[in-house]
C-alpha positions in Angstrom: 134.6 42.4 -0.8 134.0 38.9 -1.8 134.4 35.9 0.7 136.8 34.5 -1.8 138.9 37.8 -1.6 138.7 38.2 2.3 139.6 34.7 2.5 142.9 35.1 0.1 144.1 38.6 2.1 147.4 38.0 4.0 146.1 39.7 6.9 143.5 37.2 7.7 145.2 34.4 6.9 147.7 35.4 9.6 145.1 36.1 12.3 143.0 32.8 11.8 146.1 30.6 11.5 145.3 28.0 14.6 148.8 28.0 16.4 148.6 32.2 16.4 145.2 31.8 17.6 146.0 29.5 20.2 149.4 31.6 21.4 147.6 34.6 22.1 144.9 32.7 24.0 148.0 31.4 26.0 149.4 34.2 26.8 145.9 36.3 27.4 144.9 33.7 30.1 149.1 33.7 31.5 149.3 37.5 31.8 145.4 38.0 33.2 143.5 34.9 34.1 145.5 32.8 35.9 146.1 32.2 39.6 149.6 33.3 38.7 149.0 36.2 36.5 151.1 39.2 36.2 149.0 41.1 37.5 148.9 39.3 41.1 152.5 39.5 40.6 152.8 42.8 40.9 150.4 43.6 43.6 152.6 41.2 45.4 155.9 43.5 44.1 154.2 46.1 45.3 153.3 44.9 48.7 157.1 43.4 49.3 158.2 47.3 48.2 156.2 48.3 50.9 157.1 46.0 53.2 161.0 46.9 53.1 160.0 50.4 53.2 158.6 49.8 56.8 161.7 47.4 57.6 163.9 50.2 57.0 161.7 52.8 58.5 161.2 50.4 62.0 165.2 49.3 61.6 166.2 53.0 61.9 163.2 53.6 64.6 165.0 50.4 66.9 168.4 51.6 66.1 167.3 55.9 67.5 165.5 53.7 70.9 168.9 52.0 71.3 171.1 55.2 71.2 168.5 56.6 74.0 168.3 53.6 76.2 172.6 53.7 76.3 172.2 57.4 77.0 169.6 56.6 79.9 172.1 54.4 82.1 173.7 57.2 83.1 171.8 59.1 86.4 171.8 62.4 84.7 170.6 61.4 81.4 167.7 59.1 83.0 166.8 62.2 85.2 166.9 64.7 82.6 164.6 62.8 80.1 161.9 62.1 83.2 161.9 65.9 83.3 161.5 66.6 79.7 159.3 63.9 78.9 157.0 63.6 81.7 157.4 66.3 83.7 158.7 64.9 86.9 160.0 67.0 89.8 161.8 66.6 92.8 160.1 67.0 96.1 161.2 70.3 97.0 160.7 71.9 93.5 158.2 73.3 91.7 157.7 73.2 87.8 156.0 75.7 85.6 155.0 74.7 82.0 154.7 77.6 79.7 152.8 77.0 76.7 153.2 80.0 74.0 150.3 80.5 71.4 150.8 80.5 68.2 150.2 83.9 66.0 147.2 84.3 64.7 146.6 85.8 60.7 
């Protein structure tokens, strides 16, 4: 092709017009260079996603501690947990842990 032909083709007179050129420089250094780029933006999405997800998860977590503490004011409950949970005994008892192995293939 002739310079004179490439010059005249719609196509390229499209891609070299100046405002075109300088839009898609915009939005090249918007979307990827700058300090505010969309990229950044979604590793911060991502990071608040994660973030409510633990919320949620430690919410739930404080909510299950509070149900046990309000069981634990009563004697019997408090006494029963010791037991279970740490193995505590009265003084005139005796405790036996039996630990079962698992089957072997």
């Amino acid at each position: 092709m002739k310079m004179k032909e490439i010059l005249s083709n719609k196509w390229f007179r499209i891609a070299s017009n100046k405002y075109l050129l300088v839009l898609v420089a915009f939005v090249f250094w918007m979307l990827f260079l700058d300090s505010n780029s969309w990229l950044i933006h979604r590793e911060l999405d991502l990071e608040i996603n994660d973030l409510e997800k633990n919320k949620k998860y430690y919410l739930n977590e404080i909510s299950h501690d509070k149900a046990i503490m309000e069981n634990l004011n009563d004697s019997l409950e408090l006494e029963k947990f010791a037991r279970r949970e740490y193995f505590m005994k009265r003084d005139n008892e005796e405790i036996f842990i039996i630990e079962y192995k698992e089957a072997e293939e």
